[in-house]
C-alpha positions in Angstrom: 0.0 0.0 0.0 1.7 3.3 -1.2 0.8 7.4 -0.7 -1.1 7.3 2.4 -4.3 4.5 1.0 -5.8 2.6 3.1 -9.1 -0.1 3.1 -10.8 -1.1 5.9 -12.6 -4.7 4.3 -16.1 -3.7 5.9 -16.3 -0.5 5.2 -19.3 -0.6 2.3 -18.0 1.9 0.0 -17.1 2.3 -3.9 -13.5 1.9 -5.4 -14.9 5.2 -7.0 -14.4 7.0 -3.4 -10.8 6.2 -2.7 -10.0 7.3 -6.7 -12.1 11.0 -6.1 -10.1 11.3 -2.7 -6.9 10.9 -4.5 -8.0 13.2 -7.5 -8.7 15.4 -5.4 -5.4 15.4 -3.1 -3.3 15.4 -6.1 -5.0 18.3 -7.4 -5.9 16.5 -11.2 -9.3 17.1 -13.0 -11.4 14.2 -14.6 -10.1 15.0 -17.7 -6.7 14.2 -16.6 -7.2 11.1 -15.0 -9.8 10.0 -18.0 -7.0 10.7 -20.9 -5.1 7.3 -20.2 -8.7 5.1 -19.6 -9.7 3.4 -22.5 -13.1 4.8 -23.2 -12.3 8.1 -21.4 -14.7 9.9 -19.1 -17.5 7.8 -20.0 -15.0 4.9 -18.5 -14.4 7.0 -15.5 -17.7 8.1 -15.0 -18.6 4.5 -14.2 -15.5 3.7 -12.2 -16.9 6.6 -9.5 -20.3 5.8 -9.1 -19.4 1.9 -9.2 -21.6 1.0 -12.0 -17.9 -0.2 -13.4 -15.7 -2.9 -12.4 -11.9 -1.8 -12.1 -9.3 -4.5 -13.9 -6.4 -5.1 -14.1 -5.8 -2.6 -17.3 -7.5 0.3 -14.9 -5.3 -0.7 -12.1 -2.4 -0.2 -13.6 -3.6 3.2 -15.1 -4.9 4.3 -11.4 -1.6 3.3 -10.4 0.3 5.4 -12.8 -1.9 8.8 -12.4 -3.1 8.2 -8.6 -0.7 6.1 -7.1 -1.1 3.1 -4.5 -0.1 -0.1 -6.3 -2.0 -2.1 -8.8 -2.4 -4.7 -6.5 -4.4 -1.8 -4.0 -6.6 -0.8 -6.8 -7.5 -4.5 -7.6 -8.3 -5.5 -4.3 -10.3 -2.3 -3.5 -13.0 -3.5 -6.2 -12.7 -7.4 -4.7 -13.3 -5.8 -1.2 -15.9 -3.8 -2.5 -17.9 -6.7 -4.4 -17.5 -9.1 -1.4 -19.3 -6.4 1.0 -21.6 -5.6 -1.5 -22.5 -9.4 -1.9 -22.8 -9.5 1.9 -25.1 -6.6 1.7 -27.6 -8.0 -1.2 -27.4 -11.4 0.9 -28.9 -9.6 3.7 -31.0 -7.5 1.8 -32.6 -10.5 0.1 -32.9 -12.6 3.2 -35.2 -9.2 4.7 -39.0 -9.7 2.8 -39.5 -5.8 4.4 -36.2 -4.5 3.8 -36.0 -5.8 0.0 -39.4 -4.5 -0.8 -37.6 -1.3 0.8 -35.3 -0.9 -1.2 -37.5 -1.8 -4.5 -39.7 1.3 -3.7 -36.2 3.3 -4.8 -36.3 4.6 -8.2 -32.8 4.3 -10.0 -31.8 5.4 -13.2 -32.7 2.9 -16.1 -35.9 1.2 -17.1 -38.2 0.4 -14.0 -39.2 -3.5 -12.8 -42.4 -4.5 -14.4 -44.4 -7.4 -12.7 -43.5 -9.8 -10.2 -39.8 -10.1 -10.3 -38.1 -13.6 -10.8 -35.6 -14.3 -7.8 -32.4 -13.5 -9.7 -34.3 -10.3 -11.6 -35.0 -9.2 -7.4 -31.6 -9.4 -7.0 -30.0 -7.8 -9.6 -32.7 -5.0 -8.4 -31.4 -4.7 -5.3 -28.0 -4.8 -6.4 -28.7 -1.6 -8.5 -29.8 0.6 -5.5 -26.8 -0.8 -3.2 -24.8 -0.1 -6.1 -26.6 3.4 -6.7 -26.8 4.9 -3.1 -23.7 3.5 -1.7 -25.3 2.2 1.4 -25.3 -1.4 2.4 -28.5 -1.5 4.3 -31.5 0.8 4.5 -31.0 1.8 8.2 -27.5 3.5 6.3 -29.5 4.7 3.6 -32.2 6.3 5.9 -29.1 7.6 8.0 -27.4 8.8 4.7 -30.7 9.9 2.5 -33.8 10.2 4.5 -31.5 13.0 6.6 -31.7 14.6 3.3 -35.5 14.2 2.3 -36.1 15.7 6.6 -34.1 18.8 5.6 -34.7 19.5 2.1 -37.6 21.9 1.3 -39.5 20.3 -1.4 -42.1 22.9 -3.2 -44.7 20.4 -5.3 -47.0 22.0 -8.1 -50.3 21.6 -8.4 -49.9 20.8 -11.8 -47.4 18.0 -11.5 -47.0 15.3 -8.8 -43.4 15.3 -7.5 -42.4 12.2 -6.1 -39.7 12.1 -3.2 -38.3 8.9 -4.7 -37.8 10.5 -8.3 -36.1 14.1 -6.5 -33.7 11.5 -4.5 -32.6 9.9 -7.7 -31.8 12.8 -9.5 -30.2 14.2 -6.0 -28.1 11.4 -6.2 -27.3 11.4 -9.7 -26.4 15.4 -9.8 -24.2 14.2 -6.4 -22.4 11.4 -8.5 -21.4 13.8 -11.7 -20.3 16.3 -9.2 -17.5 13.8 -9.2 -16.0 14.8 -12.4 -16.0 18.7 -11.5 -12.8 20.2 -9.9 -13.4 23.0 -8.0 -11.7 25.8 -5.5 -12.7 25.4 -1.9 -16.5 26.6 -1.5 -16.4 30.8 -1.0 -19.0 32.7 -0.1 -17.6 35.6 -0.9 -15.9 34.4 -4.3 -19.3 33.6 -5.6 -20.8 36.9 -5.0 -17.8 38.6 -6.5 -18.8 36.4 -9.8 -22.6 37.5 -9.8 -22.3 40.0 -12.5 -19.9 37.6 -15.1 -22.7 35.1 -14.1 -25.4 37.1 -15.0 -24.2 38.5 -18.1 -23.8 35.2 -19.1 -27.5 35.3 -19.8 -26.8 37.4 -23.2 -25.5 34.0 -24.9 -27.9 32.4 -26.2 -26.7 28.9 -26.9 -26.5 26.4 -24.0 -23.4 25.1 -25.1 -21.3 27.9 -25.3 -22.2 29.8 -21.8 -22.9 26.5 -19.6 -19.1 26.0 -20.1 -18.1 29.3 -19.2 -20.8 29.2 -16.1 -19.5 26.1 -15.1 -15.9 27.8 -15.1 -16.8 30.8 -13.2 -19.0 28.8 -10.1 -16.2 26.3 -9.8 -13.8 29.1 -9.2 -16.5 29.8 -5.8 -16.7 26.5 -4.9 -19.8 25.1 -6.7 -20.1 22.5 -9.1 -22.7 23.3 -11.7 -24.5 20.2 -13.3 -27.3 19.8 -15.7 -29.6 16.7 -15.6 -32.5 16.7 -16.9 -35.4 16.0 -14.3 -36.8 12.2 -14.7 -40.5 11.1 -14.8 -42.3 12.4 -11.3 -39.7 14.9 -10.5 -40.8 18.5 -11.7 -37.8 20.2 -10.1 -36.1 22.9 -12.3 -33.3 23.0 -9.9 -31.2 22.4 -6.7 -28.5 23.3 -4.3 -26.8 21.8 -1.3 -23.7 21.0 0.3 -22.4 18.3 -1.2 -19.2 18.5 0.9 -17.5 20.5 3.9 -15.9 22.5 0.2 -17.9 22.1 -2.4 -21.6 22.9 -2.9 -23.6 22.0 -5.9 -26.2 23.3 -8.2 -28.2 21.2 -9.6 -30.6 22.2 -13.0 -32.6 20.7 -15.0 -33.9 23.6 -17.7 -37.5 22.6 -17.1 -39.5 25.2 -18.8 -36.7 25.6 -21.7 -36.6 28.9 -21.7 -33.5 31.6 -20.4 -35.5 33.7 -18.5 -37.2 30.0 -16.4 -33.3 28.7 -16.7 -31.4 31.9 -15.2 -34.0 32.9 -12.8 -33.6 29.4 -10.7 -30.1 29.3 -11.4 -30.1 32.6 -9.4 -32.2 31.3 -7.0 -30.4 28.5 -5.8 -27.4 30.9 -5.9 -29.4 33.0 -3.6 -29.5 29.8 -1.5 -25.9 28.9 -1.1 -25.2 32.3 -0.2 -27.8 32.6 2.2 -28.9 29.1 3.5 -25.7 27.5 2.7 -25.6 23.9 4.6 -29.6 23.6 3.7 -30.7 21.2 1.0 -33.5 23.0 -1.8 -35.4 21.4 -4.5 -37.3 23.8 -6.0 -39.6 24.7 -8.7 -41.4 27.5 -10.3 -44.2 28.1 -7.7 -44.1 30.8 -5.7 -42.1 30.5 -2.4 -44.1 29.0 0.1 -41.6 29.5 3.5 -39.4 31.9 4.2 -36.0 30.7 2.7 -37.8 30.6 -0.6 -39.2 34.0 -0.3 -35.5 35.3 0.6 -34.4 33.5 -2.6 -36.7 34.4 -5.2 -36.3 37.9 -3.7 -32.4 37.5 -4.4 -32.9 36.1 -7.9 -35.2 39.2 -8.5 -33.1 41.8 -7.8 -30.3 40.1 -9.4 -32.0 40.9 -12.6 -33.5 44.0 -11.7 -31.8 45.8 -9.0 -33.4 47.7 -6.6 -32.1 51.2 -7.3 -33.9 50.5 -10.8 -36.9 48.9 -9.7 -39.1 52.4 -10.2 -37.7 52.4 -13.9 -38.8 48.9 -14.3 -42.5 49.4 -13.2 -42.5 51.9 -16.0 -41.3 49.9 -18.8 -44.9 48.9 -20.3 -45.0 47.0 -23.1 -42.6 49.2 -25.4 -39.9 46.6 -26.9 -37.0 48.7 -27.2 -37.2 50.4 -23.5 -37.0 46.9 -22.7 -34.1 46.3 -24.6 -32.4 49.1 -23.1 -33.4 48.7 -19.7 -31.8 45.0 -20.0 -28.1 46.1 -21.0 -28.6 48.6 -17.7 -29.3 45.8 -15.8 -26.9 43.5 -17.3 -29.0 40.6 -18.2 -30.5 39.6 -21.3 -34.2 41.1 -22.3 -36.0 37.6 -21.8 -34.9 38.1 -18.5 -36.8 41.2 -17.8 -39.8 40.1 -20.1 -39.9 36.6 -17.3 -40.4 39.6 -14.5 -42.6 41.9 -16.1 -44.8 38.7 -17.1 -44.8 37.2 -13.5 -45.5 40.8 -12.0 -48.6 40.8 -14.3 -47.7 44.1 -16.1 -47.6 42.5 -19.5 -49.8 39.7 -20.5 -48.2 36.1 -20.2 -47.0 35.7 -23.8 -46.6 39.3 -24.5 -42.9 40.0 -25.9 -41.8 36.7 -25.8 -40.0 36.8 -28.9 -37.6 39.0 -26.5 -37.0 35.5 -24.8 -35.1 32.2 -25.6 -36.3 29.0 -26.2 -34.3 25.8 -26.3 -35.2 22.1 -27.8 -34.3 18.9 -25.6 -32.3 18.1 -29.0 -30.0 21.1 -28.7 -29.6 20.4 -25.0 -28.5 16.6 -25.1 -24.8 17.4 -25.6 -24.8 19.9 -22.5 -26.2 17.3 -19.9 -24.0 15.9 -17.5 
């Protein structure tokens, strides 16, 4: 054993967390550590959330960029699949605890029907896989701490399912994995508002989530984009996701900029204010306080107080809305989202002021 690794053989946890610790010691990004993988990030990608095996050709790679021996690296997977073999052995001898973990949605097709014995555990074996936990007390520990604290807002609309928000949670958690960032900063991130906001004048996702990305990790926050799955109608999230890093988490539901920048702002206004907090929020009005707080933040992000007088006297006139957006700093679809939520325009009025994306255009920019 070399540079400090160690294993303890009961300790249920992923090869993929002793290869983040040591990215992250040794200061290298994913696409470092991905460049000598065959199959590149999307090989990595599955070495951290465990959904891939390491062998021997990965050991020796993980070796050569991470250190500890080849030998370490192979016998941290063996380790791992023993416990986690231990775990689905008590999870399938458990009739309540099995059925408690098949209530857990986890990305890929869902069970249909009664489940065949080796179907159940290959099931089960998913979520262990998924959540990291090896039983459901440690889940419950791990995860229902999270559903206690985190201030879900559900739409009347839609039916948001706790089980759909902790798998995308979960899955924003995992990609965070693959984002280097500077030690969380409160103070770095409010010092990036205005690059952040202005941000909001480029129109294609793929050129200013990059360059958002850039500028949040710089504060501390990895910035992912999943797209929300069935039974979740969260268009975004922020939390803690360590003691230096916080996350935010966005889905572009409503694929639109002013709907995107707006609860990208919000969930800013989160971090900064509510920081160890965990939000899942949608388009609704705030309901508590933290939520009012935010969505006032995210407001006078895009129109600032000291302009708030001009604002209410924009009316429907294109081009004062134009100008009023490069004084503010954001783009016009921005204001438009405001003056239509306020009521002062009509709810489609100027919206060819806005943008509008396609799921198509955004596949490529999803984590």
């Amino acid at each position: 054993m070399t540079d400090g690794l160690e294993f303890t053989p009961d300790w249920f946890s992923k090869p993929g967390d002793s290869l983040h610790a040591q990215m992250v010691r040794r200061g290298l990004s994913a696409q470092q550590v991905a460049q000598n993988l065959d199959g590149g990030i999307a090989t990595l990608r599955g070495l951290l959330d465990g959904s891939k095996a390491i062998d021997a050709e990965h050991a020796r790679v993980l070796s050569a960029s991470l250190g500890g021996t080849v030998s370490f690296w192979l016998k941290r997977q063996s380790n791992y699949q023993d416990a986690l073999e231990r775990a689905l052995e008590r999870a399938s001898a458990d009739v309540d605890e099995s059925e408690a973990w098949l209530q857990l949605q986890v990305p890929g097709p869902r069970p249909k029907g009664r489940l065949s014995g080796q179907r159940r555990r290959d099931e089960l074996r998913r979520r262990l896989t998924f959540f990291n936990v090896g039983t459901m007390n440690a889940w419950n520990a791990r995860y229902g701490r999270i559903c206690s604290e985190t201030l879900f807002r559900t739409s009347s609309a839609f039916e948001s399912k706790d089980t759909a928000v902790l798998m995308w949670l979960r899955m924003g958690e995992l990609a965070t994995d693959l984002v280097t960032t500077r030690p969380w900063n409160v103070g770095n991130l409010r010092d990036r508002l205005d690059a952040i906001k202005a941000l909001s004048k480029v129109k294609r996702p793929e050129l200013f989530l990059p360059k958002l990305k850039a500028l949040c990790a710089e504060a501390g926050v990895a910035v992912v984009a999943k797209k929300a799955p069935e039974g979740c109608c969260a268009s975004g999230a922020s939390r803690m996701v360590g003691p230096d890093k916080a996350m935010i988490l966005m889905s572009f539901r409503g694929l639109a900029d002013d709907k995107f920048w707006f609860t990208l702002l919000h969930e800013i206004g989160h971090l900064l204010l509510h920081e160890a907090k965990t939000f899942v929020d949608n388009d609704m009005e705030g309901i508590d306080q933290s939520e009012r707080e935010a969505n006032a933040f995210a407001a006078q992000c895009i129109v600032p107080f000291d302009r708030y007088e001009e604002f209410e006297n924009l009316g429907d006139n294109r081009n004062s809305v134009i100008r009023f957006s490069v004084r503010s700093g954001v783009a016009p679809g921005l204001i438009v989202g405001q003056m239509q939520h306020h009521k002062m325009i009509r709810p489609n009025a100027l919206n060819d002021l806005k943008k509008f994306w396609k799921w198509s255009d955004l596949s490529p920019v999803l984590d």
